[in-house]
N, C-alpha and C positions, 0 to 999 in steps of 0.2 A: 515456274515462279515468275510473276512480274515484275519487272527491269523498273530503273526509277525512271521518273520523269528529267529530263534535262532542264537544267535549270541555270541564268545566270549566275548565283547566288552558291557558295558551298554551305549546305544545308548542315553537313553533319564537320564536326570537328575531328581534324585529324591530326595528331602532335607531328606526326614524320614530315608532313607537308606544310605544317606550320613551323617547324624548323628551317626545312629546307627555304621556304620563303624567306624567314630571317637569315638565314645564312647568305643568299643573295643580295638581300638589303643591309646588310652589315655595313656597306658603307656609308651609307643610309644615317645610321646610327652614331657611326664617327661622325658624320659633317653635323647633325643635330648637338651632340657633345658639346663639339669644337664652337659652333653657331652659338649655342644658350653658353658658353663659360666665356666666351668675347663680349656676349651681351650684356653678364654680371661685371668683367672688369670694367666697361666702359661706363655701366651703372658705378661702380665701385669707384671709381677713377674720376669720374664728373660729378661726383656728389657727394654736398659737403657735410661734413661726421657732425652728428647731435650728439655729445656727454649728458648723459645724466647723473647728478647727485644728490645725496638722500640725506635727511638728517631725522631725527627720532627723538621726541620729547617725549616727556610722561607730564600731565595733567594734577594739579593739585593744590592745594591751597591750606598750610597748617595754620591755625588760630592758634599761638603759644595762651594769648590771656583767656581764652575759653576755655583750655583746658586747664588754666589754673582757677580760674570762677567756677568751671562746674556749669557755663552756660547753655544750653542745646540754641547754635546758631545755623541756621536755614541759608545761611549764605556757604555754608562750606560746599565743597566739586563734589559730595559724593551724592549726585544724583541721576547719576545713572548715563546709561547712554545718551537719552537727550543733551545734558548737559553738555559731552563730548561732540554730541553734531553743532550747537549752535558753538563751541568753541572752534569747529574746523570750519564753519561758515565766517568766522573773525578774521582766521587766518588767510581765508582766501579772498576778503573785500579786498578793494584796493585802498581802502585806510590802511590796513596793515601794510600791503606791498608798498607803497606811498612812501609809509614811514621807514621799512626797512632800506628803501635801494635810495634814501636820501643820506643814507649809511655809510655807504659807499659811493667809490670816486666813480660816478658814471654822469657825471653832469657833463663830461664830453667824452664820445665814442670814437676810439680811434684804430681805421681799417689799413689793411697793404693790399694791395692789388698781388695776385698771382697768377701764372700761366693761363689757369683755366679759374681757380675759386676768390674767394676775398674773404682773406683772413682776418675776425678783431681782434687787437692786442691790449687786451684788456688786461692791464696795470702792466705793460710789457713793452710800450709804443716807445722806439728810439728819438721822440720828440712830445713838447708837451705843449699846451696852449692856455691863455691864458683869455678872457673873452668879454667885451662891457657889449652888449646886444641894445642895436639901438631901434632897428627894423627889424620886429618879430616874426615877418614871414622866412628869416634864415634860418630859424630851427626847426631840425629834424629837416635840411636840407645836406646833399654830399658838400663838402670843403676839400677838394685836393690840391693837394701840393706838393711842389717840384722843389728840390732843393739843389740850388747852385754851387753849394758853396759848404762849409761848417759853422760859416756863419750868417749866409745870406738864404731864401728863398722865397718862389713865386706863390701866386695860389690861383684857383679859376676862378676869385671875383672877380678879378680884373683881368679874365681872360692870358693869364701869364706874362703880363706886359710887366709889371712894373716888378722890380727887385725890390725885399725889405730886408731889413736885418736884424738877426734874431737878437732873442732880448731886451726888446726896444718896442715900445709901443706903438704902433702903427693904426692910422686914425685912417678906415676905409668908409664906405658908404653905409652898410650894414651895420658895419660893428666897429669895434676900435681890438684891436688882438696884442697879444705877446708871446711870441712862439722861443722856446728853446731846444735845444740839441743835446740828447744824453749819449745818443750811443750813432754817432755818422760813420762808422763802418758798417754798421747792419744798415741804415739808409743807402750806399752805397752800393752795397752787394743786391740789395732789392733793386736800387731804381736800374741795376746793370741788366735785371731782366725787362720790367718794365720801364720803357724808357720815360715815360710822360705821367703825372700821376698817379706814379706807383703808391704812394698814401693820400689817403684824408681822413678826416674826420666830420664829426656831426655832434653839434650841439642841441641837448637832450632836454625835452622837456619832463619831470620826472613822472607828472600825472599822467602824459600821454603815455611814457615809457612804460608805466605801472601796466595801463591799458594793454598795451599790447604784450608784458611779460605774462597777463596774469592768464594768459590761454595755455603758456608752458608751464605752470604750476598748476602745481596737484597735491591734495591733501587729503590723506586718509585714514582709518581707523585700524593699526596696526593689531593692538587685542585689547579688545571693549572692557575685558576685566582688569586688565594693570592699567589702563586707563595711558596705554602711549598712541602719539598719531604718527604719520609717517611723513617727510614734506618733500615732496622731489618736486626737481628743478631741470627742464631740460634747455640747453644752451648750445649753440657753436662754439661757444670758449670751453673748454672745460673747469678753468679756474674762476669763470664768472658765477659756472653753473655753482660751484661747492658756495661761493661765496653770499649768493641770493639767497638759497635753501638755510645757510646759516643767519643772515641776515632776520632773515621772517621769523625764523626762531626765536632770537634774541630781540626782537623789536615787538613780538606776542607777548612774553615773559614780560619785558619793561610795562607794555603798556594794561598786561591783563593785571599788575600791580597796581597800576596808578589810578585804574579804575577802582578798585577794592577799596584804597584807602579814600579815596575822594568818597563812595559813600558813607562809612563813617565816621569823617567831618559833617557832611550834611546833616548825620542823626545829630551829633554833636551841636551844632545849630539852632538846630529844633528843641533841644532838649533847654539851650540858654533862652530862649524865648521864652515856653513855657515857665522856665524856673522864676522871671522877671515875674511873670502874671502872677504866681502860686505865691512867691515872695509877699507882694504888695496885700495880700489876703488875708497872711499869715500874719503880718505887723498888724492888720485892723484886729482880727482878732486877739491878739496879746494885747491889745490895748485895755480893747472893751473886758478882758477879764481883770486887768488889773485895777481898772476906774471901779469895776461889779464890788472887789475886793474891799477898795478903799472907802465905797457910801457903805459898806454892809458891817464892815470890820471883820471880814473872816479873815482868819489868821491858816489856822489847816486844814487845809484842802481835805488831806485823807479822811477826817472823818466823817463827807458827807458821801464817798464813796462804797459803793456797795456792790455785791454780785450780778447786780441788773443793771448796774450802767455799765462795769466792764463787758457786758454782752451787746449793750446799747452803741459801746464804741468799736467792740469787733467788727460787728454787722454796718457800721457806719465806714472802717474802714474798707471793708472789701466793697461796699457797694461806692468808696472811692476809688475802689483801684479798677473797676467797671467804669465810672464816666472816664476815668482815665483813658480807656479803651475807647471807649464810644466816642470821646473828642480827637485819638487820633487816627479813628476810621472816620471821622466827619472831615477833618483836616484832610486825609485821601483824597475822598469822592469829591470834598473846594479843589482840590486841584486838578482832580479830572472835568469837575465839569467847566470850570475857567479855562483848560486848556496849559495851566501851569507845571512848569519839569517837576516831576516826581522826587523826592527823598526818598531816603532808602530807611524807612520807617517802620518794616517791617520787623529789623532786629529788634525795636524799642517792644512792641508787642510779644516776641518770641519769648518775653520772662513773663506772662503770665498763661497762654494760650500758645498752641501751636496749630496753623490751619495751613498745609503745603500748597493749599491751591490758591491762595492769593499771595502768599512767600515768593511760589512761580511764576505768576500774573507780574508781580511787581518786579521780579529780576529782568523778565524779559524786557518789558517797557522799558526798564531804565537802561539795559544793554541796546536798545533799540533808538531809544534818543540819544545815547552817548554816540552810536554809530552813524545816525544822522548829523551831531554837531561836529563830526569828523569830515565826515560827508560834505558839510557844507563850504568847508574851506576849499572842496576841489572843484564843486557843478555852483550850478546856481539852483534856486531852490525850485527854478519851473524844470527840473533835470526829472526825467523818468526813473532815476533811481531816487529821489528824494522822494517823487510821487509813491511808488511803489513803498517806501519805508513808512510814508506819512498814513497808510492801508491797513499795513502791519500792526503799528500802532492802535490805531482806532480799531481794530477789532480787535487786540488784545486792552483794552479798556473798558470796551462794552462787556468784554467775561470780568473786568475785575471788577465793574460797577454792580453786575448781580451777585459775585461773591461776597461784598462787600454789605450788602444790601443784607443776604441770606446771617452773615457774620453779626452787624447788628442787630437783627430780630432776634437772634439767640441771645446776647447779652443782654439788652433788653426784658427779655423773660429770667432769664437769671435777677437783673435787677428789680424786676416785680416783686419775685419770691423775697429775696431779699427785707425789702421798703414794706412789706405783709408781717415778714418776722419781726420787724424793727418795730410797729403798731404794735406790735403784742408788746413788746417788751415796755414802749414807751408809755403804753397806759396802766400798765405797771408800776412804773417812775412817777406816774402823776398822782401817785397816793400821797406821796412825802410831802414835805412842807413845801409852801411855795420860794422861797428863798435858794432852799436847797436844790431844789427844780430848777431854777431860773439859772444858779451859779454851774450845776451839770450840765446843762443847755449849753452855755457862754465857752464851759470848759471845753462840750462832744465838739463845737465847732473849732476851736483854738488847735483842739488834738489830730481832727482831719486836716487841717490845714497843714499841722505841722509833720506829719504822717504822710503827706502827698510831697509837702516838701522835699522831705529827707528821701523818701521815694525817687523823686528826681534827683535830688544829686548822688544816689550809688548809684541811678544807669549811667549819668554821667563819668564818675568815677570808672565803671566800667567796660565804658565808650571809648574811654580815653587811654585806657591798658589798650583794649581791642586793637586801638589804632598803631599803638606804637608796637603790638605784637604782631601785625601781621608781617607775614613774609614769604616770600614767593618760592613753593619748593615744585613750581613750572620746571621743570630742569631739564639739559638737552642730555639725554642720554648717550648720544650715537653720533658728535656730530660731522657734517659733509666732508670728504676728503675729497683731494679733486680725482676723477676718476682719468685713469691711464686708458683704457678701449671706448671705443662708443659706442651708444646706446644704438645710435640708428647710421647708417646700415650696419645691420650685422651683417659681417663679412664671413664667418662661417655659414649662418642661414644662408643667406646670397648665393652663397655660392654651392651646397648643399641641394637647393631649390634650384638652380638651374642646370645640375648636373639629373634631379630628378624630371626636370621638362625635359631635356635631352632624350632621357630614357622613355617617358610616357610618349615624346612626341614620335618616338622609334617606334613605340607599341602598335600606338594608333595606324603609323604607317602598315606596320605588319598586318596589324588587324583588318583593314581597310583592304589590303593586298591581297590577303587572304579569303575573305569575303566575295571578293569581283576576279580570284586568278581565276582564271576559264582555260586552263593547260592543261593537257592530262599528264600525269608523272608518271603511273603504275599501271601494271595490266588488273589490276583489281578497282580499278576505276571504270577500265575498260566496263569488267565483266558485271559489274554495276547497271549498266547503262543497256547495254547490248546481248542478244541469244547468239551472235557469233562466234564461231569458235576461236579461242584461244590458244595458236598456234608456238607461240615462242617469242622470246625478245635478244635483240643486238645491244651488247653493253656501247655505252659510250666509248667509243676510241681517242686516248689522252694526247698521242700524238699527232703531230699534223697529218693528213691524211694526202698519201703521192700523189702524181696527175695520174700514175694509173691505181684506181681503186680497189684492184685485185687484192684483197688482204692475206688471204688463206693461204697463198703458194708462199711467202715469205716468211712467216709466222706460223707453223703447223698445230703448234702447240699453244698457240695463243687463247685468251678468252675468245675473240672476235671467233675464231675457229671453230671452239668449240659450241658457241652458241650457234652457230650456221650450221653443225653437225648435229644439236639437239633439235632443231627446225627440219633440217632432212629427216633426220628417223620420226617426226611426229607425221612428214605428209601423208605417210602408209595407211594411219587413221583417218585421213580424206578420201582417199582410193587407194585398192591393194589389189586391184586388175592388173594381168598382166598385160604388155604392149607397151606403145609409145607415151607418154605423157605430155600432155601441155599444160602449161604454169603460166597465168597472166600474174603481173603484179604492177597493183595502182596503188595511188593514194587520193587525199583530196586538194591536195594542192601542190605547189613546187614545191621545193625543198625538202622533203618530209623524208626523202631519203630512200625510195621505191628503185632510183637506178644504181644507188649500192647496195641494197639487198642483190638483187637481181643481179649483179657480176655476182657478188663474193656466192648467194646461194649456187649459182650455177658452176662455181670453181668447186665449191667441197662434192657437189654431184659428181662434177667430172674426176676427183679424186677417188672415188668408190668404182670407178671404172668404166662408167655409162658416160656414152658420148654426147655432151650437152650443145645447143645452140642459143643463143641470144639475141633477140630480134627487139630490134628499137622501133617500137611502134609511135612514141610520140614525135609525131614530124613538125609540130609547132615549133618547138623546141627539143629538139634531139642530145641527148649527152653520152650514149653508149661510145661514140667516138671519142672523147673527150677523158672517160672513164679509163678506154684501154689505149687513149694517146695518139691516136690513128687520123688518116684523114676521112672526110666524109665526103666525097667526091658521087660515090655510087651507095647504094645500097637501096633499102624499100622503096621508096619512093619510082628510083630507075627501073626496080624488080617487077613494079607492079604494072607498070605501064609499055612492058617490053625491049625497057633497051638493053636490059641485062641480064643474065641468065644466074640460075644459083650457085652456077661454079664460082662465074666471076665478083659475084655480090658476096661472098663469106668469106671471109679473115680470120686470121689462127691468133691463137693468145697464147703465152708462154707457156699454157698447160695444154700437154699433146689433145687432150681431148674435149677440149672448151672451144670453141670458135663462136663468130659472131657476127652479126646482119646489121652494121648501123642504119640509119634510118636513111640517109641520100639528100641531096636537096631538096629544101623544101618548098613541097606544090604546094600550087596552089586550094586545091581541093582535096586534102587528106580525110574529111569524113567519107567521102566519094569512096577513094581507094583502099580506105579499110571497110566497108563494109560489100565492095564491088568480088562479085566470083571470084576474082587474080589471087584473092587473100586469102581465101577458103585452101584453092587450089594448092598456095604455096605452102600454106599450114599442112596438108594433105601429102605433099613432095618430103617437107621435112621431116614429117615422120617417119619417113621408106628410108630415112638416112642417118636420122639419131634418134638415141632414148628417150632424152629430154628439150622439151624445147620450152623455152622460157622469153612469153614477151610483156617485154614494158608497155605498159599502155601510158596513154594521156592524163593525165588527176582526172578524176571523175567530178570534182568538185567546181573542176573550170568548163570545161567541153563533156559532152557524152559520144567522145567517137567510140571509146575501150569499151563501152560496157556491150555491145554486141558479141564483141568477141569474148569479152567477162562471163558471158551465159555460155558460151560452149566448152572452155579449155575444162582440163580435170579438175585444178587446184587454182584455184582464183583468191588470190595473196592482196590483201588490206595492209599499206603499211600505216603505223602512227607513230609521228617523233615525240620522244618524250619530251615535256617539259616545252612542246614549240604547237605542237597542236589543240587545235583547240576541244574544248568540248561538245562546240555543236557539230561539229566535222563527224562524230559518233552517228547522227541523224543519218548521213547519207552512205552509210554501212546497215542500217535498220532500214533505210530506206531500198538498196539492193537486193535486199534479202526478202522485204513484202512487198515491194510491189513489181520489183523484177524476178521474185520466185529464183535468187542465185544462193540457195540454201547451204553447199557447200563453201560459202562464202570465210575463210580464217583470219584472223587479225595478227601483224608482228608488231611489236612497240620495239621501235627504233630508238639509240641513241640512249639509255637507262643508264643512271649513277652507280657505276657498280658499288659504290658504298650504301646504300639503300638496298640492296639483293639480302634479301633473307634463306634464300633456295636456290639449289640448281637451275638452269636453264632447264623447260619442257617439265619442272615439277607440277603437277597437277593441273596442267593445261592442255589442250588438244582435248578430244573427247572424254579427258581422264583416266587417260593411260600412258598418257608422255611419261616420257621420264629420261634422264641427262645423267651430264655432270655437276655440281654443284661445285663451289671454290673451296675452298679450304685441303686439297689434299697435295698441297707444295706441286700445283701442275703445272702451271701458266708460268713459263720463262720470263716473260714479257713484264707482266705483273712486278716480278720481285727487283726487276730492274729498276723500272720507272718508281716505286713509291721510295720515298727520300725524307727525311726530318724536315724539308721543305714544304713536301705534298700537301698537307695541311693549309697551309697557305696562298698554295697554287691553287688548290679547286675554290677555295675562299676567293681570294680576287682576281684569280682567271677568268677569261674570257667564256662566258657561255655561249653553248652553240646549238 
């Protein structure tokens, strides 16, 4: 089966190793915590609270005398959504904010200095001022000031120099002031933190102010059908904020009133003009019939009346209640095309005709110049917002000059038909005598006249309920209280969110860690990578490890023991000739842990009763001395070169049948001396005198002195440290095995979590027929000692090794 490719990168996801990662990074994870919840309080801490508050109005307008006339008027709110957006576009000009925060006391702003923020005390300020502004560039400038005294203080016009005393008018450059004192213990206790300046104030323009609140105000459409809007207000005070949101409210209501009623005065207007003209028309006609009366001497009327003139005067009346129409659509289009402000003229037609789309044309216009003549009190008129209104306008005149236009050609044709029936009838009328003719004539005119009269004065009449019935049921449903938390920062979000960075930024590390760890942990990592054989693995040992690393003679029954013991019975499966044996064992680098294999393997050997020897072949760096605590005066090195013989050169270790060769000063030319005949030789000597010989060689991965002697011994031992070695160090075990042909070449993984052990030591490793002890059968003394309600902890932020 083909082995994977090595790769930087971990291709395949594995939970155990992705644990174990985390688990190493765990602190990792605290400091990220701890890092993002310092970072939210400092955010939380240095940053100053936005309240927001809401208020809730419903939309509407009851006509009490429409509904006692029976009128259908075109001005009522129920027109739908529209209606509700151009009412929240009212709300949020700055005519209304204008008018609302003129409402309130904010015609001077007054701040405290604090630690870190700067609090307004808005209607709360332990002092007040009073202000005649002579030099306009000091508004909307800071004014601070220092108070000496309960009666006296400085301020920074004059740089702190001069003392005033409150109460008192004091005549400065800019302005002339009057400052009083309500509350100089809260002054006190403030300026004790701040020593200089600890308040001022700022005198407000309310247009500019308007300006800049109107980006914190927001107006929206709560639910389209009950017709409420919503008006939030966000502020640094919180009692400003409730205050504003209620102000706009109640300053829409007044105003969207006084707009109502102001059009029904204008109809009202309109209607006394007409009635003057209609008047004087109506007198000539009463004249001329009474003068007809007195040359002709008719006395009753009735009996020149007949069924053809009361049709003659029907048809004469409706075709007056049509120019009635058509003169006050002509009247309109005179004032749109003069450029003259609009009446609200439209109810006066609403009693014969109803046409929504010039009703609408006409409300907008006039809501549109009302907002301009509001408008004009704050810009001047070359102001881009008057431009942009004056736009509005003229396109909405240009739709109600065609409606207007399409409205009279209709009536118009109605008046045709009309003035067609009226012929008929009248040449009808012309059969009768002429007198009688003459005096119906005198009369049809007397009776439209006085017919148009009377006409006008019921709309009057009914203009004039209208006006006095109207009433505003604008109403605030809901309105601002000041709010107790604030809207911005939310400090549960804040802090919610940065305990989530915390954790993602953990992740990421994991992830990131896991991605590029390039360690091997497991022998199934190994058996991944490599056709090696898989000899055995040494559990990590918890305790500190003596200067001499003999494990096995002290602990018999330890794990470390037993895993040395499952490695002995698997070498059998590498060779099971009888005779002497030789054991090289390398790794690819320092550390990895090849010269405590190599004691402790050679102590459980020498416990089975075979006489072992131990030769330190790495003379770069020598440790078998070091291992079993010894000096290293003589050994290899002296051995090979003839100053010392193999009596003198071997050393006894506390187990009768282990001895050992350290490696001697270190020559200069140790490749020389390991691959020179003397070593052949000596390997040859030691076999005539132990069982086992076991030599450390050099990492392979640093020097290639070992591997000559790697192609000859029987059992040629690969160590790898878990969790320290790397992945590509796998390469130069694959690379042993093809291109130096050392096929009986087996792997140990050194150093294993025995919390990660699913198996015995030697389970299904070796050629496939290893086999061991496994944990779990109450064996290992050692074991039950060391683990503790701590142990958790300790492998957690213990030191890895």
């Amino acid at each position: 089966m083909p082995k994977k490719k090595i790769s930087n990168l971990n291709e395949d996801f594995d939970l155990k190793l992705f644990a174990t990662i985390a688990r190493r990074n765990f602190l990792w994870l605290i400091f990220f915590l701890i890092l993002a919840m310092t970072v939210s309080y400092i955010y939380l801490r240095y940053t100053a609270p936005v309240y927001e508050a809401t208020t809730i109005i419903k939309l509407g307008i009851e006509d009490k005398a429409n509904s006692v006339l029976d009128i259908n008027n075109n001005l009522s709110f129920d027109q739908g959504n529209n209606k509700i957006a151009g009412e929240i576009e009212l709300m949020r000009s700055t005519v209304i904010i204008s008018k609302a925060l003129s409402t309130l006391p904010l015609k001077f702003s007054y701040f405290a200095k604090g630690t870190v923020l700067i609090n307004e005390l808005y209607v709360l300020s332990p002092f007040t001022v009073e202000v005649e502004v002579k030099d306009s560039s000091v508004i909307g400038t800071e004014i601070h000031v220092s108070f000496e005294g309960s009666n006296s203080y400085r301020t920074s016009l004059d740089d702190f120099k001069a003392i005033h005393i409150t109460d008192t008018w004091v005549d400065l450059k800019e302005f002339r002031i009057n400052l009083n004192i309500n509350n100089y213990n809260a002054i006190l206790q403030q300026q004790g933190l701040i020593k200089q300046g600890a308040y001022f104030f700022v005198i407000n323009d309310i247009e500019s102010l308007a300006n800049k609140l109107s980006s914190t105000i927001s107006v929206g459409i709560l639910n389209p059908d009950a017709g409420t809007i919503q008006i939030k207000c966000k502020e640094k005070n919180a009692g400003k904020a409730a205050a504003i949101a209620n102000a706009i409210a109640l300053e829409f209501i007044k105003y969207d009133y006084e707009r109502k009623a102001k059009g029904s005065e204008n109809v009202l207007s309109f209607i006394d003009l007409t009635l003057q003209s209609v008047s004087d028309s109506l007198h000539i006609s009463e004249k001329l019939l009474e003068s007809f009366k007195k040359d002709n001497m008719i006395l009753n009327p009735q009996e020149v009346a007949s069924s053809t003139l009361k049709k003659i005067n029907d048809l004469e009346v409706q075709r007056a209640q049509i120019d009635l129409d058509i003169y006050i659509l002509e009247r309109l289009n005179e004032s749109i095309v003069k450029d003259k402000k609009l009446d609200n003229l439209i109810t006066l037609l609403s009693g014969n005709y109803t046409d929504a789309i010039v009703s609408s044309l006409i409300t907008k216009i006039q809501d549109l110049q009302y907002m301009k003549a509001d408008m004009l009190r704050q810009v001047t008129p070359s102001s881009p917002q008057i431009a942009n209104l004056d736009q509005r306008i003229e396109l909405q005149k240009r739709l109600l000059v065609e409606s207007l236009a399409n409205v009279k050609k209709s009536l118009l044709q109605k008046k045709a038909g009309l003035t067609s029936n009226l012929r008929e009838f009248e040449n009808e009328f012309g059969a009768l005598p002429a007198k009688e003719a003459e005096y119906n004539r005198i009369e049809r005119i007397f009776a439209i006249n006085e017919k148009f009269y009377s006409m006008l004065l019921q709309k009057k009449a009914e203009f004039s309920i209208t006006r006095a019935g109207y009433v505003p049921t604008n109403v605030v449903l809901e309105p601002a209280i000041i709010p107790t938390t604030p809207f911005s920062p939310n400090r549960t979000l804040i802090i919610s969110f940065s305990i989530l960075c915390g954790i993602l930024f953990s992740i990421i590390l994991f992830i990131f860690r896991y991605l590029f760890y390039n360690e091997i942990s497991s022998l199934e990592e190994v058996e991944q990578y490599t056709d090696a054989s898989l000899l055995g693995i040494v559990p990590k040992y918890k305790r500190e490890i003596p200067v001499s690393q003999l494990l096995v003679d002290k602990n018999p029954k330890s794990v470390i023991s037993e895993a040395f013991r499952s490695i002995r019975t698997n070498l059998q499966f590498i060779s099971n000739e009888q005779g002497a044996k030789v054991i090289a064992v390398t790794s690819t680098i320092s550390g990895e842990g090849k010269t405590f294999v190599a004691i402790n393997l050679g102590g459980v050997i020498a416990f089975s009763g075979k006489k072992v020897v131990i030769i330190d072949l790495d003379m770069r760096k020598p440790k078998i001395h070091i291992g079993f605590n010894v000096d290293n005066e003589r050994g290899i090195s002296t051995l090979l070169i003839g100053e010392d013989t193999i009596e003198t050169a071997i050393k006894k270790s506390s187990l009768p049948l282990l001895h050992f060769i350290t490696a001697g000063p270190i020559p200069p030319n140790p490749s020389e001396l390991i691959i020179s005949k003397q070593m052949d030789n000596l390997i040859d000597d030691l076999k005539s005198i132990y069982d086992v010989i076991i030599i450390d060689t050099p990492p392979v991965g640093i020097v290639s002195d070992g591997i000559p002697i790697i192609k000859k011994v029987d059992y040629p031992l690969y160590i790898i440290r878990a969790n320290y070695s790397k992945k590509m160090f796998i390469s130069n075990i694959n690379k042993l095995i093809d291109e130096t042909k050392i096929f009986k070449l087996a792997v140990i993984l050194n150093s294993v979590e025995m919390s990660k052990l699913k198996y015995g030591y030697g389970y299904g490793y070796g050629y496939g027929y290893g086999y061991g002890y496994g944990y779990g059968y109450g064996y290992y003394e050692e074991d039950v000692k060391q683990e503790s309600r701590f142990s958790y902890f300790k492998n957690l932020f213990g030191k890895k090794s």
